[in-house]
C-alpha positions in Angstrom: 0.0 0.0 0.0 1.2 3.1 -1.0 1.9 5.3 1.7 0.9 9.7 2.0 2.1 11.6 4.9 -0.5 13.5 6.7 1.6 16.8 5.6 0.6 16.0 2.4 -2.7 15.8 2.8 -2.9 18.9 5.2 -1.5 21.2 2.4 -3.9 19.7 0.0 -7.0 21.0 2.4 -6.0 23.9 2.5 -6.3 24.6 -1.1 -9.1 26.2 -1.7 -12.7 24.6 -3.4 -13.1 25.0 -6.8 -17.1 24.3 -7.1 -17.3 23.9 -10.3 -14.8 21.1 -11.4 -14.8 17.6 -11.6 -12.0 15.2 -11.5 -11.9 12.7 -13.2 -9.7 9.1 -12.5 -8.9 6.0 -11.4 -6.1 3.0 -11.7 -6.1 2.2 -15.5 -3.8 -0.4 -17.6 -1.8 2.2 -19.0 -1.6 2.4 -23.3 2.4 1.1 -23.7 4.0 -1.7 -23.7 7.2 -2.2 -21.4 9.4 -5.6 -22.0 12.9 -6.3 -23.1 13.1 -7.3 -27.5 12.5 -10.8 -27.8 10.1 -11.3 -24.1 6.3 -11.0 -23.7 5.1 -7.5 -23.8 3.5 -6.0 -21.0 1.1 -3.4 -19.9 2.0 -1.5 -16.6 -0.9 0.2 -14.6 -1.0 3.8 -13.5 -2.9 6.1 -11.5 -4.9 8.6 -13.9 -6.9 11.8 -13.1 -7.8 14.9 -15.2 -9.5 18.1 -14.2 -12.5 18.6 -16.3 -12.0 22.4 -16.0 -8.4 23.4 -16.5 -7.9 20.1 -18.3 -4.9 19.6 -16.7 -3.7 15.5 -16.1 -1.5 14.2 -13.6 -0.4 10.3 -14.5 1.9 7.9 -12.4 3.0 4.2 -13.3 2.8 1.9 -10.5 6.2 -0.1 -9.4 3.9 -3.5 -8.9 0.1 -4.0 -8.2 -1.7 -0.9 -7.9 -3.6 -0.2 -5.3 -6.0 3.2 -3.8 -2.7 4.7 -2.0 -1.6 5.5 -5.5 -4.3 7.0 -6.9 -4.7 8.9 -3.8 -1.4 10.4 -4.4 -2.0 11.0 -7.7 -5.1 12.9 -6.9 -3.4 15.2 -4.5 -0.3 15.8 -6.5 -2.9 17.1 -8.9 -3.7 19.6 -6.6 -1.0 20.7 -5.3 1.3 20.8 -8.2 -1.2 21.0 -11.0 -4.5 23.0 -10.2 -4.0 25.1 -7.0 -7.0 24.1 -5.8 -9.5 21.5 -4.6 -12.3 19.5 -6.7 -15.8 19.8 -6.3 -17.0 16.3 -7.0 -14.8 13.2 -8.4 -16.2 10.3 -11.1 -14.8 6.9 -10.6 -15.9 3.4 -12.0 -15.1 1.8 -8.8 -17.2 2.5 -6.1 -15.2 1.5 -3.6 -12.1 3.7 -4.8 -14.1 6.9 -5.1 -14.9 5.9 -1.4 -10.9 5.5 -0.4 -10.2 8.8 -2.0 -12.7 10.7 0.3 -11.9 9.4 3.3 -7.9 9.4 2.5 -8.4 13.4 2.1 -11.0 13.5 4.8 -13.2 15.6 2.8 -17.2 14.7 3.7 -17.7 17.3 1.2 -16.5 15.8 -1.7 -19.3 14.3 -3.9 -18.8 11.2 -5.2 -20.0 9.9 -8.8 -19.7 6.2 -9.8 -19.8 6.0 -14.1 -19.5 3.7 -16.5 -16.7 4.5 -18.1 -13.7 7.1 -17.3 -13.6 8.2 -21.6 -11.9 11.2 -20.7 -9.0 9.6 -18.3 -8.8 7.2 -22.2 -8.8 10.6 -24.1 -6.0 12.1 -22.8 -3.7 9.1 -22.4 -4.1 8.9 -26.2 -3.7 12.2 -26.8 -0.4 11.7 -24.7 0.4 8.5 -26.7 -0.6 10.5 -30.0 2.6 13.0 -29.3 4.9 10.8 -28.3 4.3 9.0 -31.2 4.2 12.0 -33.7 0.9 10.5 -35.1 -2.9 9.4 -35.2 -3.8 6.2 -33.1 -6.5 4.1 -34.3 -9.9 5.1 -32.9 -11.1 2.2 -30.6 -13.6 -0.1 -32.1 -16.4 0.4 -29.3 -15.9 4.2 -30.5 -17.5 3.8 -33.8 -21.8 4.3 -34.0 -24.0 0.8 -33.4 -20.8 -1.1 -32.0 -21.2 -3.3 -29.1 -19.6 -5.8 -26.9 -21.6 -7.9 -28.6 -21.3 -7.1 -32.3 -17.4 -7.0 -31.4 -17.5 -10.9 -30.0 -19.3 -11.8 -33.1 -16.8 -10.1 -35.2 -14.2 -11.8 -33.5 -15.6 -15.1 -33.7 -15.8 -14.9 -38.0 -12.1 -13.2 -37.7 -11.0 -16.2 -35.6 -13.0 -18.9 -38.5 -11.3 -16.9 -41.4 -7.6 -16.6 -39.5 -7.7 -21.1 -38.9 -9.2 -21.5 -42.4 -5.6 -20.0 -44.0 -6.8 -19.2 -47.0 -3.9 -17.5 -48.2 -3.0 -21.0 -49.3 -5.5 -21.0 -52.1 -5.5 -17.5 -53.1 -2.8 -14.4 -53.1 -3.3 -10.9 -53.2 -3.0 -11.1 -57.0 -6.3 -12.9 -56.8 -9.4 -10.2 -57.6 -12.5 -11.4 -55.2 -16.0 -9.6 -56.2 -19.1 -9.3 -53.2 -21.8 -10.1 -56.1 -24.5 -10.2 -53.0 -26.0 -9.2 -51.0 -25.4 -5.8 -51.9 -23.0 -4.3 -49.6 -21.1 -0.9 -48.6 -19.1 -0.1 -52.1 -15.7 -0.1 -50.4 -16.1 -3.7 -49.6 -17.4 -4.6 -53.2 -13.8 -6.3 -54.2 -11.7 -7.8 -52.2 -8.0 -9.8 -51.8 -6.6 -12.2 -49.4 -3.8 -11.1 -47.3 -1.1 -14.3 -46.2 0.6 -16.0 -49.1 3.8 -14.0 -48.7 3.8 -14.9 -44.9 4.0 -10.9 -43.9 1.2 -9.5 -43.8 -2.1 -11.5 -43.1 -5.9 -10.2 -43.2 -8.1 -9.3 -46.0 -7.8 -6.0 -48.5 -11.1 -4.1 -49.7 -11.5 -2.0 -52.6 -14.2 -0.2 -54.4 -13.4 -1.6 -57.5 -11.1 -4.1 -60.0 -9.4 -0.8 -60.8 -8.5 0.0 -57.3 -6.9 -2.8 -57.5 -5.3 -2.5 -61.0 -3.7 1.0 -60.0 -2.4 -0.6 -56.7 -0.6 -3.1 -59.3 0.3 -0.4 -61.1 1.9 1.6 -58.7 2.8 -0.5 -55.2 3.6 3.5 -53.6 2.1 3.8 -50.2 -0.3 6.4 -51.6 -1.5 3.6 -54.1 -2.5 1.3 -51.6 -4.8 3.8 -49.4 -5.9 5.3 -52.8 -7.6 9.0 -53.2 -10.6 7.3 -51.6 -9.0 5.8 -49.1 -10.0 2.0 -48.3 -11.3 -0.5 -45.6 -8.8 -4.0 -44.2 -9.2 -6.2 -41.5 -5.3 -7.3 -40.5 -4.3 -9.7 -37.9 -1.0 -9.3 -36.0 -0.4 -9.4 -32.2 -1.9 -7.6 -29.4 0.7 -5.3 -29.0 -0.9 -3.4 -32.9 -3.8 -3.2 -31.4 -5.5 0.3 -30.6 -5.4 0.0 -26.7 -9.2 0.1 -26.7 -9.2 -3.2 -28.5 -6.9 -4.4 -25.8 -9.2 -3.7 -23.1 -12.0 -4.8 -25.0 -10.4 -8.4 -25.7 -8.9 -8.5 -22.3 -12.2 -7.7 -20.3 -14.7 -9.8 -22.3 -12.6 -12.8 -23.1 -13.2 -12.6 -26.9 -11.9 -16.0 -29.6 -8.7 -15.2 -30.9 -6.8 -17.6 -33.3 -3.6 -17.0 -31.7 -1.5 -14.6 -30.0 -0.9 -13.4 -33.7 -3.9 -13.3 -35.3 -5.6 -10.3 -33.1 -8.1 -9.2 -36.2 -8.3 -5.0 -36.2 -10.7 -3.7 -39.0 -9.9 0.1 -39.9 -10.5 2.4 -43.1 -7.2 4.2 -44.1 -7.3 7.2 -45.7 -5.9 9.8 -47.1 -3.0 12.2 -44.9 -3.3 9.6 -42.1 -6.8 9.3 -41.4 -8.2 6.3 -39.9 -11.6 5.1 -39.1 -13.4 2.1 -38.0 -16.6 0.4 -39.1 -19.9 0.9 -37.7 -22.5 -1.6 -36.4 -23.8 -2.2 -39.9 -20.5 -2.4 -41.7 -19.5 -4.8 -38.5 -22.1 -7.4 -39.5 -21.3 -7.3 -43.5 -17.5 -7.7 -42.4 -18.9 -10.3 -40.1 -20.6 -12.4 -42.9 -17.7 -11.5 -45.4 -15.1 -13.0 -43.3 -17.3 -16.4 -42.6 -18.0 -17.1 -45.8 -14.6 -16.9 -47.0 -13.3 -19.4 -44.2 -15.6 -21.4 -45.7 -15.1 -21.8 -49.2 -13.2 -25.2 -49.8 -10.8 -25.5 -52.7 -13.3 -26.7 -55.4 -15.1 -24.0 -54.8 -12.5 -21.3 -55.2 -11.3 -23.3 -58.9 -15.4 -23.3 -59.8 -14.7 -19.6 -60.0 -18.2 -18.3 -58.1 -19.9 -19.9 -54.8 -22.5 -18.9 -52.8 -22.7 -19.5 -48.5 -25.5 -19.2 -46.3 -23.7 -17.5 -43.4 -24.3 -16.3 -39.8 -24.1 -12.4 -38.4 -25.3 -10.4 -35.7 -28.3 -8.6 -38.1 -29.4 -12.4 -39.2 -28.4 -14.7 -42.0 -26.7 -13.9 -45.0 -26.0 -15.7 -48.2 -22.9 -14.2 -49.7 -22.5 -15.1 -53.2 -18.5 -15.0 -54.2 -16.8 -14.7 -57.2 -12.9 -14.5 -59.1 -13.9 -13.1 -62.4 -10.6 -14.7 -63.9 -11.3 -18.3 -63.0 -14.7 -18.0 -64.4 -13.2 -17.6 -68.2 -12.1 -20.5 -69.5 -8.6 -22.2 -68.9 -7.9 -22.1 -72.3 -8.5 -18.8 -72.5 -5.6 -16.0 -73.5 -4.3 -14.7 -70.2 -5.2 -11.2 -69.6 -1.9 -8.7 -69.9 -0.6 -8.5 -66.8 -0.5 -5.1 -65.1 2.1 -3.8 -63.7 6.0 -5.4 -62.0 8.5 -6.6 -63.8 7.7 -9.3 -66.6 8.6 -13.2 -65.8 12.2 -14.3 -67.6 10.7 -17.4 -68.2 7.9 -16.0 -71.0 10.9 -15.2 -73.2 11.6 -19.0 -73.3 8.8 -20.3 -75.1 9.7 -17.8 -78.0 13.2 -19.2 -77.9 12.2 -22.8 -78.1 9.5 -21.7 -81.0 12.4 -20.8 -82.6 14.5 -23.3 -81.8 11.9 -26.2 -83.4 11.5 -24.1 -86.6 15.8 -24.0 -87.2 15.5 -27.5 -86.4 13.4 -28.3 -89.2 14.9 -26.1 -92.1 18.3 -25.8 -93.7 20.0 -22.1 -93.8 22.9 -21.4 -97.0 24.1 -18.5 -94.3 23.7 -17.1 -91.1 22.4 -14.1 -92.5 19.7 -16.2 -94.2 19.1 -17.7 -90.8 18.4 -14.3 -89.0 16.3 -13.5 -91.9 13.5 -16.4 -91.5 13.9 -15.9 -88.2 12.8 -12.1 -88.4 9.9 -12.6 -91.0 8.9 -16.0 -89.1 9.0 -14.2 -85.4 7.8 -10.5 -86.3 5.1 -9.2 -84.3 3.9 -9.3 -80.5 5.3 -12.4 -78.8 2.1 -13.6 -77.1 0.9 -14.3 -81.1 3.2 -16.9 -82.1 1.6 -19.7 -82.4 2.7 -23.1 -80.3 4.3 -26.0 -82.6 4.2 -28.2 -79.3 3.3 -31.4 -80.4 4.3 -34.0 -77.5 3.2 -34.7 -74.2 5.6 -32.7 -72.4 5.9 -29.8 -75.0 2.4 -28.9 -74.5 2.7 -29.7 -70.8 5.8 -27.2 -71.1 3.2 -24.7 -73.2 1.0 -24.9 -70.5 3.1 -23.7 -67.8 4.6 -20.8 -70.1 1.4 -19.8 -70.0 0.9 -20.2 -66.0 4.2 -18.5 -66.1 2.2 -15.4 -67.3 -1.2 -15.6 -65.4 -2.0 -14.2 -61.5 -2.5 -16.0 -58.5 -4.9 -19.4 -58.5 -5.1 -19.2 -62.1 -1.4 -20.4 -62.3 -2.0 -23.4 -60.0 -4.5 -24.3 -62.4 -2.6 -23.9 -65.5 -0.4 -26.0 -63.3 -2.0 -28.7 -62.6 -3.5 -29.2 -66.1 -0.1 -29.4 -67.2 0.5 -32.2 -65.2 -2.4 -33.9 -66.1 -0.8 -33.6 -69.6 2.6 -34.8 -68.6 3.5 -36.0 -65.4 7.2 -35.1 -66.5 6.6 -31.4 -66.7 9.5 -30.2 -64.0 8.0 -26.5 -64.9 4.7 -27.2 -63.6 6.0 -28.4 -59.9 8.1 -25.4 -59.7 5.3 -23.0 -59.8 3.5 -25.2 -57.3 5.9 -25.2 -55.7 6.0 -21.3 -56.0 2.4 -21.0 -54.8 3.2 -23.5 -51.4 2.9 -21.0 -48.2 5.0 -23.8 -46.3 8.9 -24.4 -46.7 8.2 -28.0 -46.4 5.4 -27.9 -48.6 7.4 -26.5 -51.4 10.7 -28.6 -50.9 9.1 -31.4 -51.3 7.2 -29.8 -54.6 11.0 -29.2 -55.6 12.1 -32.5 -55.4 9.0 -34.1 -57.4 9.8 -31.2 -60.4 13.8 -32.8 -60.2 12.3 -36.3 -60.8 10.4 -35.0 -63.4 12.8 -33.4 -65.0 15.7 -36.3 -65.2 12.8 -38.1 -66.6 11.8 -35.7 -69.3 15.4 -35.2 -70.0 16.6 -38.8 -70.1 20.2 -40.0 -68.7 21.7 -39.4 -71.6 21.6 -35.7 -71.5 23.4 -35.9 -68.1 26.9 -36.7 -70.1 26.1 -35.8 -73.8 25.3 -32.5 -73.1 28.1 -31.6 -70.0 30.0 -28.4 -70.6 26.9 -26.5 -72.7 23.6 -27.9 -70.4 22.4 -24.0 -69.1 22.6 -23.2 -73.3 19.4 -26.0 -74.0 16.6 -24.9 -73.3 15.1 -28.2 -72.4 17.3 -28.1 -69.5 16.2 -25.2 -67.9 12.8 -26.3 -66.2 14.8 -28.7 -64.3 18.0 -26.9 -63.4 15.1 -24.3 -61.7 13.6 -26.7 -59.7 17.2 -28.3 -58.1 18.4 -24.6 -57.9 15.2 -24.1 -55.5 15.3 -27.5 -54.0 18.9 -26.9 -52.9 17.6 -23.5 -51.7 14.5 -24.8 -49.9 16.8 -27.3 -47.9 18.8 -24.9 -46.9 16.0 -22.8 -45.8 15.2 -26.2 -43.3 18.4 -26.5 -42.2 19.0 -29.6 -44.1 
């Protein structure tokens, strides 16, 4: 128990009454995080109170549990340092500190107020927090019009569903989702999922393809909030949380996937704002967020599903779509937008040209680069394919996963081995889409099989000294070049 000398309190007596202010306080978990790099993080208590009328705060950490001597000495260090005088009335949460206070000053005159919350005491913490930082916190989710407790448990509970379903397995931010129904808010029309790269984990909404196009475009941090700025749920641990959310998880026990998959939804915009979703938006996020966790593989690859879902405002059937697996797989892939262009399209052109050499006889070289000018002229994407075995149109068919986005490569993929089990290509892109080193090794080593195979023993010793120059070669030198590097990557 902290202890206050009687001088103390004498000198604060003596201050004179200020009738009309109210202070305002109690023993709070403060908003910071104390703990050495690598350890736990903790949240220290304090004792907290603000004048209402000179807005003046005095704040104290405690050294170990916190207890009513500290907010008692808080509250007269307020006074006698801060406001030069003596409250009128005091509003606590606890009844029974608001009680310890008056009788630790000995002032029967001091009203008493029990509230439900102490919103200021949180308001100027963050605005303390908000300096010391040098920018805008997060406004807590309770904050926000029409949230509850309860919307905020159900929230949680579809945040924890979608977080265990790891759907980042299946699909990649380079994967366009559409909300076809119900209708709901326009900034959560489109949507991609947040994971495959193992950083960053959640879900990214957009108003439309084309926010998502310029975002390809240009990957600038003013590109990704846009002019209009745009809605995410992320997941990360508790220490990102605005410290409302902390209190809000801590106090009502809500599901969490894990102590890294705390789910936070807020609108960015532009120049720093931030915002959170109200009740309404809460329950479409809600229903979002279930319905994804729920879509199994064959329904991602059928390209639109439909789920009958639960959410706080009743149940919703949310009809999903990926506009690009809905064309068909033989389709021409759609340019891609934006980054820098695979190395591996420019080898289909080069073994195009290598089978039309093959078949014809030259006089000179010069007559050689001619055909191959008139033959080759024109955009590269045209030529046509002369694959005519198994494993050249296997090998077609990844060039041309080689060139599409996210699940439509698996696809193209698997098709290709469905062709030709020998196609080394095919399980390096596979292997490119696993989210799980082991995963992806053993991908790896199936496209190194695959390739000796396609390649035959012969090629091992015939062709020693120029094997990086054939392009047949190449598929399989990529996947023992990754294999090596996966093990590694295991410590093997």
């Amino acid at each position: 128990m902290t202890e206050i000398s009687s001088l103390v309190v004498g000198r604060f007596k003596r201050l004179a009454r200020r009738s009309s202010d109210t202070w305002q306080g109690g023993l709070v978990k403060m908003p910071m995080w104390i703990g050495a790099p690598g350890d736990i993080p903790v949240r220290p208590w304090g004792a907290v109170w603000v004048s209402r009328e000179t807005d003046m705060v005095n704040v104290k950490l405690a050294e170990g549990a916190p207890d009513a001597g500290l907010a008692l000495d808080v509250f007269l260090d307020l006074g006698l340092r801060f406001t030069r005088a003596r409250p009128a009335r005091i509003e606590v949460v606890a009844p029974a500190l608001g009680e310890a206070i008056a009788r630790g000053v000995g002032d029967p005159e001091l009203e008493v107020h029990v509230v439900d919350d102490i919103s200021l005491v949180r308001d100027k913490l963050g605005q303390m927090v908000e300096m010391t930082e040098g920018k805008p916190l997060p406004p807590d989710a309770l904050r926000a019009r029409g949230v509850t407790v309860e919307r905020m448990r159900a929230f949680a509970e579809a945040a924890r569903e979608f977080f265990d379903a790891a759907l980042w397995r299946h699909l990649s931010d380079e994967d366009l989702i559409r909300i076809e129904a119900p209708a709901v808010d326009r900034g959560l029309s489109c949507a991609t999922v947040l994971g495959a790269g193992g950083q960053v984990f959640g879900v990214g909404f957009f108003a439309s393809p084309r926010d998502i196009e310029r975002l390809q475009e240009d990957p600038d941090p003013e590109a990704l909030i846009g002019p209009h700025g745009r809605w995410s749920v992320l997941f990360g641990p508790i220490d990102e949380m605005p410290f409302g959310d902390v209190d809000l998880w801590e106090e009502h026990v809500l599901p969490v996937a894990g102590p890294l998959a705390y789910p936070v939804a807020v609108w960015f915009g532009p120049n720093g704002q931030l915002r959170r979703p109200e009740g309404p938006m809460l329950a479409e996020l809600e229903a979002i967020l279930r319905a994804l966790a729920r879509a199994t593989e064959d329904e991602i690859d059928s390209g639109r599903w439909s789920r009958d879902v639960p959410a706080t405002d009743g149940p919703r059937r949310i009809t999903l779509a990926l506009p690009e697996l809905l064309r068909p797989l033989d389709a021409p892939a759609e340019p891609r937008v934006g980054g820098l262009p695979d190395r591996r399209a420019m080898e289909r052109v080069l073994l195009e040209v290598q089978r039309f050499t093959a078949g014809e006889s030259f006089e000179s070289t010069d007559e050689l680069n001619a055909s191959i000018q008139r033959k080759f002229s024109g955009a590269l994407d045209a030529i046509p394919s002369t694959a005519s075995t198994p494993i050249e149109r296997a090998q077609e068919m990844a060039y041309r996963a080689v060139e599409a986005r996210g699940r439509r490569r698996v696809q193209l993929a698997r098709r290709a081995l469905e062709v030709s089990p020998d196609c080394a290509d095919a399980y390096v892109l596979l292997a490119e889409a696993a989210t799980e080193l082991p995963a992806a090794r053993d991908l790896y080593a199936r496209g190194v099989a695959a390739g000796e195979r396609a390649l035959g023993p012969t090629a091992f010793t015939e062709d020693t000294g120029h094997f990086w120059s054939m392009i047949s070669t190449r598929p399989y030198m990529r996947a023992r070049f990754w294999l090596a590097q996966r093990r590694q990557a295991l410590g093997e």
